[in-house]
C-alpha positions as CSV (number, residue, x, y, z in Angstrom):
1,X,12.7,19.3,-57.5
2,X,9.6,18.2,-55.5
3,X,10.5,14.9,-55.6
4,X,14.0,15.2,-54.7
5,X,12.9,17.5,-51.7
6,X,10.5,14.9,-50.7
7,X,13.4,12.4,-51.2
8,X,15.9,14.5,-49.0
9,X,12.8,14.8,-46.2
10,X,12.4,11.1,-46.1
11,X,16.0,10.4,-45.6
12,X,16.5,13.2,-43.0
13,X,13.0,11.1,-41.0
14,X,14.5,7.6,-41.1
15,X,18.3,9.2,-39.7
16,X,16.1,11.1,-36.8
17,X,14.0,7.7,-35.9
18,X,17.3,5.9,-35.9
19,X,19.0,8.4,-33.3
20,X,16.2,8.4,-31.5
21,X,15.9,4.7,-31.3
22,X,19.4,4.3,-30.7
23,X,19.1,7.0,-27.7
24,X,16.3,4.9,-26.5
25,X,17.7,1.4,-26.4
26,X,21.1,2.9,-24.9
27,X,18.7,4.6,-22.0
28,X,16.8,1.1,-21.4
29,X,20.3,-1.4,-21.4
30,X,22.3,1.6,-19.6
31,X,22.5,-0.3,-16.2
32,X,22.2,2.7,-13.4
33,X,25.3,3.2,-11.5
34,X,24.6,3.4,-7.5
35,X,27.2,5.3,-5.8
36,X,27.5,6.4,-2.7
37,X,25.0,8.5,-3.1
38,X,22.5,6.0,-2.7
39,X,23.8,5.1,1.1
40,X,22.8,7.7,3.6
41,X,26.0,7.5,6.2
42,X,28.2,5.7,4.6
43,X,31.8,6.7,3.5
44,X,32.0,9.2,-0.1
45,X,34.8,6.8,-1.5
46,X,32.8,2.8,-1.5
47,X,32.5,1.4,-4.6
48,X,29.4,0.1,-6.7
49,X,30.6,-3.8,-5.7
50,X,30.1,-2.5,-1.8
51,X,26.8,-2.0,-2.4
52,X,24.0,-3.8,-1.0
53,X,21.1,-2.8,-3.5
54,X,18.2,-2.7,-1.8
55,X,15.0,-1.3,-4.1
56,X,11.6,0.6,-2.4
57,X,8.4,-0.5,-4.9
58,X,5.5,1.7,-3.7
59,X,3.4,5.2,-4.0
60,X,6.1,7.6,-3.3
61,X,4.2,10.5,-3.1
62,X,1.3,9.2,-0.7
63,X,1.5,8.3,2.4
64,X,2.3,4.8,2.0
65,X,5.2,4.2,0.0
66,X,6.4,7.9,1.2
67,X,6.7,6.6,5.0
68,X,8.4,3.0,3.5
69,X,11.0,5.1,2.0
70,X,11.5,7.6,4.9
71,X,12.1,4.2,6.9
72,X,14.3,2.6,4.5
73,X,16.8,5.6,4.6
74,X,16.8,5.7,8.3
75,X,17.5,2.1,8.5
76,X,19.9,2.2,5.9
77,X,22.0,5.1,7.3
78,X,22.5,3.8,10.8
79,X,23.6,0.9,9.6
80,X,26.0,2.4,7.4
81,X,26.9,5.0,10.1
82,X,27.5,2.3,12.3
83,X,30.3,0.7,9.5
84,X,27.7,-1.5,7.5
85,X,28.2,-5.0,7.3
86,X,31.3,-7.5,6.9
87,X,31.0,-10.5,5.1
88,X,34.2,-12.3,4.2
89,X,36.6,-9.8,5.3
90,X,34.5,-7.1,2.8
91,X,32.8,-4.2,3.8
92,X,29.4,-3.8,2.3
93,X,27.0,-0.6,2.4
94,X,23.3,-0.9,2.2
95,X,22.2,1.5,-0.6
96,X,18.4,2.5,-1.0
97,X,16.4,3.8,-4.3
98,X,12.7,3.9,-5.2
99,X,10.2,3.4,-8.0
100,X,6.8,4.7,-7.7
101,X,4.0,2.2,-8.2
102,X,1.2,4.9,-7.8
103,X,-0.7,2.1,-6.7
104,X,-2.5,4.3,-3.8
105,X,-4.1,6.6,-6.7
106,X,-7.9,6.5,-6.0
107,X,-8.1,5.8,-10.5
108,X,-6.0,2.4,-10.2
109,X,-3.3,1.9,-13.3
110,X,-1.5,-1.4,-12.3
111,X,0.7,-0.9,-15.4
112,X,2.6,1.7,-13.2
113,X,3.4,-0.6,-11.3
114,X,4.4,-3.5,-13.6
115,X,6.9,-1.0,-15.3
116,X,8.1,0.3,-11.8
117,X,8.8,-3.3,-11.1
118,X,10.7,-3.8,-14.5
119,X,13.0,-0.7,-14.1
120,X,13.6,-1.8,-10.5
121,X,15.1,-5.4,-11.8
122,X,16.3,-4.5,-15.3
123,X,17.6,-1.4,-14.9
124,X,18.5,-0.9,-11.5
125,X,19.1,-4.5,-10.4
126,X,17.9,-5.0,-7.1
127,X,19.1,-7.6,-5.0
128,X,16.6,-7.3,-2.8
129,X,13.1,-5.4,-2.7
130,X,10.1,-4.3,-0.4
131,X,7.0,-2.8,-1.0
132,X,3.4,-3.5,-2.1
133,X,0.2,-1.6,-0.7
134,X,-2.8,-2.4,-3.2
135,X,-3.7,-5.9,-3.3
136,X,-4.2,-5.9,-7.0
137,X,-1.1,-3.7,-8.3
138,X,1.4,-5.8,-5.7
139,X,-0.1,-9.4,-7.6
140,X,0.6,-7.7,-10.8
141,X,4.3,-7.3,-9.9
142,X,5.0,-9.5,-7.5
143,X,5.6,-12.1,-10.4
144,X,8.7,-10.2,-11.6
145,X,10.5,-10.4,-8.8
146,X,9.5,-14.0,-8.4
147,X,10.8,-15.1,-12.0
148,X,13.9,-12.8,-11.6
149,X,15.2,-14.8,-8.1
150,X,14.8,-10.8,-6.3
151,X,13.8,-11.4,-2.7
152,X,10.9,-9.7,-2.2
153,X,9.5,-8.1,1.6
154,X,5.8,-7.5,1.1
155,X,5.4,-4.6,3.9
156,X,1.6,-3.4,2.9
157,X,-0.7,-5.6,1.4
158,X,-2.7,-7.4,3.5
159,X,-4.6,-9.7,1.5
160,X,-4.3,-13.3,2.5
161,X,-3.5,-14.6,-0.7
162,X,0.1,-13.9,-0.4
163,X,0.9,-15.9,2.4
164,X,-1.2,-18.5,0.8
165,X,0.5,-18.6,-2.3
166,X,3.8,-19.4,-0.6
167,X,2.4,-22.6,1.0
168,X,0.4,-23.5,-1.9
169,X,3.1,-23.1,-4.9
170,X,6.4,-22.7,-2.8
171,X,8.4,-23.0,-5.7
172,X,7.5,-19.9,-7.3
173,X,6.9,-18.2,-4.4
174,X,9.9,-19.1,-2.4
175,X,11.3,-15.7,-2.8
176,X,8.2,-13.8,-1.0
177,X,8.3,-12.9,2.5
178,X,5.7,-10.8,4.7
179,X,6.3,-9.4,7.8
180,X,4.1,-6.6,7.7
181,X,0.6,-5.8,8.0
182,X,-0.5,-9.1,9.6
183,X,-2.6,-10.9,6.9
184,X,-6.0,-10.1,6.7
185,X,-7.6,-12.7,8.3
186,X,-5.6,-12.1,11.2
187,X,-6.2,-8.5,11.1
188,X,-10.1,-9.0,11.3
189,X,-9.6,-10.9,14.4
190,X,-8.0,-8.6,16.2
191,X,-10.6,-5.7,15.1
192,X,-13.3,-8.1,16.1
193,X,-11.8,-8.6,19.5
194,X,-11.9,-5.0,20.2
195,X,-14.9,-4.2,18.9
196,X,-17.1,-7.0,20.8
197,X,-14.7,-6.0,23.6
198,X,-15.7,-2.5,23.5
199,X,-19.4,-3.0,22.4
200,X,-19.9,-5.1,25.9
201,X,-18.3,-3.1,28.0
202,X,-20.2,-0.4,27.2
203,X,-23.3,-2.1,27.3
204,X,-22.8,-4.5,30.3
205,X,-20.5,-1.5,32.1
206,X,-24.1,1.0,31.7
207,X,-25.9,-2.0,33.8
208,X,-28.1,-1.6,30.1
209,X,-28.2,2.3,29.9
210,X,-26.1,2.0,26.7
211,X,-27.5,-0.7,24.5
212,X,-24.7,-1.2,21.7
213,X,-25.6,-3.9,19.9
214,X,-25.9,-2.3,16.0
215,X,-23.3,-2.0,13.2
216,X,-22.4,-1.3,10.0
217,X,-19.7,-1.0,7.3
218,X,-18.3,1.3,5.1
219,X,-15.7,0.0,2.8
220,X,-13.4,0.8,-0.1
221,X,-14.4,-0.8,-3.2
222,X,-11.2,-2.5,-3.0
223,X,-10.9,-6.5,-3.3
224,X,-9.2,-7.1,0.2
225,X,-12.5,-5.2,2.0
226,X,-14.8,-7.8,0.6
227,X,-13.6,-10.6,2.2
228,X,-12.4,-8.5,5.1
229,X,-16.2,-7.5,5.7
230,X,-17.7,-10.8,5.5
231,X,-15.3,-12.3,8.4
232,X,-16.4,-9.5,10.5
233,X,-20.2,-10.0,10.2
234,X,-20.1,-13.4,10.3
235,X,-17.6,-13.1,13.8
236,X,-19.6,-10.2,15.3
237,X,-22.9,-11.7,14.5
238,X,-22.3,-15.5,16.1
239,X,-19.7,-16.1,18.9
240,X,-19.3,-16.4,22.5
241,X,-18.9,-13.7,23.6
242,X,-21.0,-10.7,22.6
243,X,-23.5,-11.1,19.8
244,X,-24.1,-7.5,18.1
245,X,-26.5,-7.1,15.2
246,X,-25.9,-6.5,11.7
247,X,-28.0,-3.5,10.4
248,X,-27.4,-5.0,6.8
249,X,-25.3,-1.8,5.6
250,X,-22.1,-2.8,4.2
251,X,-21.2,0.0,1.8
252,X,-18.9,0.2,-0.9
253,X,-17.0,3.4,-1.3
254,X,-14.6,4.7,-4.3
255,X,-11.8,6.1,-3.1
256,X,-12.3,9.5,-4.7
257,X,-16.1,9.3,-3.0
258,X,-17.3,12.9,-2.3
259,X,-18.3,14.8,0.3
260,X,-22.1,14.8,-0.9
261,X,-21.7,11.1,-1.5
262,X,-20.5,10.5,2.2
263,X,-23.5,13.2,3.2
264,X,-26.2,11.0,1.7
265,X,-23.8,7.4,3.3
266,X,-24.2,9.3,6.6
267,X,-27.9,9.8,6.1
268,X,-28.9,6.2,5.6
269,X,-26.6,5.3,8.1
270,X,-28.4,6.9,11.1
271,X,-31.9,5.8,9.8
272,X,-30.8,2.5,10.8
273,X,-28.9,3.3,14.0
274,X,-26.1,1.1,14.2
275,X,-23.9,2.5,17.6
276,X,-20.9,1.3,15.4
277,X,-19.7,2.2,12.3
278,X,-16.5,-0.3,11.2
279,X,-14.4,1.7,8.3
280,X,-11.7,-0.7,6.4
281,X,-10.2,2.3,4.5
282,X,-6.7,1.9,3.6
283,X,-6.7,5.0,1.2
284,X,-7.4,8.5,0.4
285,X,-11.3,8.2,0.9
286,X,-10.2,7.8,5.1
287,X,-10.0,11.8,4.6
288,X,-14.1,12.5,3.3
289,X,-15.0,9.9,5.7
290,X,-13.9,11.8,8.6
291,X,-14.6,15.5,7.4
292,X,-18.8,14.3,6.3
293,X,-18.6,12.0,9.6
294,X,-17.9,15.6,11.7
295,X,-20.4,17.4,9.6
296,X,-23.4,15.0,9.9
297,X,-22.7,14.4,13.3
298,X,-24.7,10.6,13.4
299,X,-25.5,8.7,16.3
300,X,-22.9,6.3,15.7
301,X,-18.7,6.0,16.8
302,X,-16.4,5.0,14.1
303,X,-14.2,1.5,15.0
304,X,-12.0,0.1,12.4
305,X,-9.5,1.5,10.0
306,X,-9.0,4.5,8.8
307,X,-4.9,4.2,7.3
308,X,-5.2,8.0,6.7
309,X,-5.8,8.6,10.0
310,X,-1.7,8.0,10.4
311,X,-1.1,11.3,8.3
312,X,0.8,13.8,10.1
313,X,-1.3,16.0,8.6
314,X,-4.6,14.2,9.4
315,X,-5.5,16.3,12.2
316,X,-4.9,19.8,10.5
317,X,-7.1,17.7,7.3
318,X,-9.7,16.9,9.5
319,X,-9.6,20.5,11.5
320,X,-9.8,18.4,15.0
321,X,-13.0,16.9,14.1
């Protein structure tokens, strides 16, 4: 009896894998049906073949791939409000969705993004996509748009290796396009034109009074900051215009860095009196940055960037400080 009962228990396990694997595979090949549903402003009754499929890769509930989508779906209904597009005597609709790379999460998992990327071509097959923020989650699925021929409109990673990959291997990269931020490089300049800028006028403005001539860094631990920071010193310390010194603080920050952490940052800071402080914080640690800066109160103004600091809510964060 124990053995047929085992028997019978087996049997009944292998039939509830086999639904369940069945349930699974017809959930992954299960192509997802865009309706109209997926167009802000355009008409209930289009069908799926008017539908320009138009996919949002980024960290949907931050700041970052929250404000891409908001955009997206403003764009997109105007456009259909307006009657969408005609191309060949055919109406078409511009239809928006979103997978969320979490890729602005302070612990890093660039599998999330990979398999945001994968459900984005597989499943709901994109024909075109924008998106990226972190440097190293947007190279770990950039490639699967690449191989699958999905135009792809890189909108927040600023790392320079992304334009240079298009130059340097065009053929796999063909499909890659940036039009937003500028790249980094180019992004240091201009924050190195406004800080010498502002530095001398200051200075030579005073007649002397105000000698500001000291920086430092602080930096998320992030791979587009470390290159980012060495342009800077190297351009504030030697060029035409306005030498400044370098107070030999460049300081690598988590994102999930602490209040106590940023206390004791502060601390050092001021015991070696830079006048300027240059954050490159593209993440959540722009918030303890500014909260410690207003409680230490140091002898020092913060110029750089802070992408937190675009927040709706930053002010209300930061109570005005």
């Amino acid at each position: 009896m124990e053995q047929l009962t085992k028997r019978i228990l087996a049997i009944v396990l292998i039939a509830v894998i086999g639904v369940a694997v069945g349930i699974t595979v017809w959930i992954f090949v299960a192509p997802y049906a865009w309706s109209a549903a997926d167009c802000p402003g355009a008409p209930d009754n289009i069908t799926e073949d008017q539908i320009i499929r138009i996919g949002i890769m980024g960290d949907t509930e931050r700041i970052h791939g929250e404000s891409a989508l908001r955009g997206a779906l403003l764009a997109a209904e105007e456009l259909n409000e307006a009657g969408g597009v005609v191309v060949n005597g055919k109406t078409y609709y511009y239809g928006i969705t979103s997978e969320n790379t979490d890729e602005a999460n302070p612990i890093l998992d660039i599998t999330k993004g990979v398999a945001a990327g994968q459900r984005m071509i597989n499943y709901k097959r994109v024909q075109f996509a924008t998106g990226g923020f972190r440097t190293e989650s947007l190279l770990a699925y950039r490639d699967l748009f690449m191989e699958a021929k999905v135009p792809f409109m890189n909108t927040g990673a600023a790392t320079t290796t992304f334009c240079a990959s298009v130059v340097s291997d065009y053929d796999t990269y063909k499909y890659f396009f940036q039009n937003n931020p500028i790249n980094s490089t180019a992004l240091a300049i201009e924050l190195i034109t406004l800080i010498i800028s502002t530095a001398a006028v200051l200075t030579l403005g005073s007649g002397g009074a105000l000698n500001v001539t000291n920086f430092a860094i602080v930096r998320e631990n992030l791979a587009w900051t470390e290159g980012f920071a060495g342009l800077m010193i190297g351009a504030l310390t030697n060029n035409e215009k306005y030498n400044l010194t370098y107070t030999r603080l460049n300081i690598a920050i988590p994102q999930d860095v602490s209040d106590t952490e940023m206390a004791a940052h502060w601390a050092n800071i001021d015991g070696n009196r830079p006048q300027i402080v240059i954050p490159i914080i593209s993440g959540e640690a722009g918030l303890p940055f500014t909260t410690s800066y207003a409680a230490a109160q140091p002898k020092c103004v913060p110029i750089g960037i802070n992408v937190m600091s675009q927040d709706g809510a930053y002010w209300d964060n930061t109570d005005g400080d």
